[in-house]
Phi, psi and omega in degrees: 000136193294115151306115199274127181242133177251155208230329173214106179014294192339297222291335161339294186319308164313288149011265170296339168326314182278347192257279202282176199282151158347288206277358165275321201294313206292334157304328180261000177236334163296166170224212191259185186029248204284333195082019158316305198286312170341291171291006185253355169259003158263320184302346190256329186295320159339295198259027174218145179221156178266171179256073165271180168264148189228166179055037161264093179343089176248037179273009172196113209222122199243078162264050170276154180231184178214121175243108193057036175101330221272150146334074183239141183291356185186141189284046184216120177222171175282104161297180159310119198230116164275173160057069192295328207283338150329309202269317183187148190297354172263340182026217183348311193315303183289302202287299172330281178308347152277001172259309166340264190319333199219052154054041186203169179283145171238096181297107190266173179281128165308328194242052187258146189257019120234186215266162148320289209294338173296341234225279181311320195288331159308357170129170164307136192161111212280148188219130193263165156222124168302106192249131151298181152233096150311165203283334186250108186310274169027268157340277185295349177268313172325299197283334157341273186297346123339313178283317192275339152296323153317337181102353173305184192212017150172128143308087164261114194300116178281124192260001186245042184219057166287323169210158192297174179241193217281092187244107162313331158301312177308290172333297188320296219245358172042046150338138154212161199267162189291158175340296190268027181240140177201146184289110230270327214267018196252342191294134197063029200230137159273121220190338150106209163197167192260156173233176190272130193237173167287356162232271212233142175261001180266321189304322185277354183278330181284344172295308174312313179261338176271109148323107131313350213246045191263132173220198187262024176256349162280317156352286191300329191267317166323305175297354185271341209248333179206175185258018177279127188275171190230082145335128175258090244219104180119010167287115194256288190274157189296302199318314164283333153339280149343318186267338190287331163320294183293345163254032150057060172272173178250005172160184169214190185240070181310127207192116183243050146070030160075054164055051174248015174234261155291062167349119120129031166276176174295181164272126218297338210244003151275319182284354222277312165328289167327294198269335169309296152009270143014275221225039143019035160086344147359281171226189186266078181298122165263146193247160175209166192088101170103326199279129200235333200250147158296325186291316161299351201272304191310323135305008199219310170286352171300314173259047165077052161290104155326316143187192173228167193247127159252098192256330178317295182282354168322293200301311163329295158322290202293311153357306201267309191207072168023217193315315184279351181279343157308310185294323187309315199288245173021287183297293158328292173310316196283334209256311170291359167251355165295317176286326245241300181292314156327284183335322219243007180074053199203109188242052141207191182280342191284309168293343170272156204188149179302333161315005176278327180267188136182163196233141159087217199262024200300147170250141160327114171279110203244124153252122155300122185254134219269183187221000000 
């Protein structure tokens, strides 16, 4: 059989479509209700055109950044997926070693089907651990100090999840995690399990378990339980923006949790400007949602962006060929922003700015000077 050779993350998908089952796919791809922000977060990308530069010495093009002090070879990182071992039998594991390998972060999930310690163990590589919070604190300072013994390198909190939101594809298919699968970093934690309901079994488990009563004074109590910096992961508006300054994050995420939550928000790389605006380079921000392209990494750091989060084609990737369709997935994005930055007259990170764009109907801010 013929090696299907794939040239850009997109085409993962279908890919994976064909390898999982209905209700893996429809869980890693849906979003909620009509799914308008779903489309609005690839869709949106649309409605930025570049400014390049031209006759710029690009015979040496430099993205490596530093995100919270730490080194990474390129302004692309993993997000959060939960329950990967869905997606191919190695999961986290398989994903983890390939943001290793190709010098970047890999964020696990709280609701990952492999453990902190499982994870840390794959080898050197820097690791976030994405966190709920659940009601019984307890619970969240355990996993906390779990990560942070692990050697991860920042908590980042998801804040747009007092409750799940409406996703229908789930309903439909009466999602549960499959059998021989279990969320690893719960085991031996009392935390219950999901079962098969008359809609989504992810939606009632979480329900059953996640603090709605999450405010911004948990920020604050977080930082009292570790030494970890704390990234604030759903921030749409300057106003939380604004706050997260003030309770003393260590940056945040504009993210509207891959459209699976509140319909009919802005796309995350529409809201990303505002809050860059905001919190006027204070800390740092990063976006996750939608980015397919090398040319979106690119666009995104242009409207002040710090770096980006990918999780889709990630999952995609791993669907389709483990580890190596994760590096691949990785490895695409890098080569296409690398070139996309050449293109654009930009030989670091530094050089890029907003005047590399423009959006909509903006016209090019020009001053003519008569001679």
């Amino acid at each position: 059989m013929a090696t299907i050779e794939v040239v850009n993350v997109c085409e993962y998908e279908a890919l994976a479509k064909e390898k999982l089952p209905k209700m893996a796919f429809d869980y890693y791809s849906s979003g909620a209700e009509d799914q308008w922000t779903l489309q609005q977060n690839r869709n949106a990308f649309q409605n930025i055109r570049f400014r390049p530069r031209i006759l710029v010495d690009v015979s040496n093009v430099d993205i490596s950044t530093t995100v919270l002090g730490l080194k990474i070879s390129m302004p692309i990182m993993v997000a959060p997926a939960a329950m990967q071992k869905m997606a191919h039998p190695e999961g986290e594991l398989a994903t983890a070693r390939a943001a290793a390998a190709a010098g970047t972060v890999m964020t696990l999930s709280s609701l990952a089907t492999s453990s902190i310690e499982e994870v840390a163990a794959t080898g050197p590589g820097i690791h976030f651990f994405q966190l709920y919070v659940f009601k019984d604190r307890n619970i969240v300072a355990q996993l906390v100090h779990r990560a942070e013994c692990a050697g991860f390198k920042a908590i980042a909190v998801t804040a747009d999840t007092p409750r799940l939101g409406r996703r229908e594809a789930d309903i439909k298919n009466r999602f549960v995690l499959p059998p021989h699968l279990t969320l690893k970093n719960f085991e031996g934690l009392d935390l219950g399990k999901m079962e098969k309901t008359n809609d989504s079994g992810l939606a009632s488990y979480i329900s059953s378990q996640i603090d709605r009563s999450l405010s911004w004074k948990d920020i604050r109590w977080l930082q009292t339980i570790t030494k970890l910096p704390i990234l604030v992961k759903g921030v749409l508006t300057a106003e939380d923006a604004k706050l997260c300054v003030e309770v003393g994050a260590a940056g945040v995420i504009v993210s509207n949790h891959g459209a699976r939550q509140l319909d009919f928000v802005p796309a995350t790389i529409s809201a990303l400007e505002e809050v860059v605006t905001a919190i006027q380079g204070r800390i740092p921000v990063f976006m996750d949602g939608g980015v397919r392209r090398g040319t979106d990494v690119l666009k995104a750091l242009a409207l002040g962006a710090a770096g980006i989060f990918v999780g889709r084609p990630v999952v995609y990737g791993l669907a389709t060929d483990g580890e190596a369709g994760v590096r691949n997935v990785l490895q695409l994005l890098r080569d296409e922003f690398e070139l996309a930055m050449s293109l654009a007259g930009c030989t670091k990170l530094s050089e890029i700015s907003r005047s590399h764009i423009q959006i909509g109907n903006e016209k090019s801010k020009l001053s003519i000077s008569r001679l």
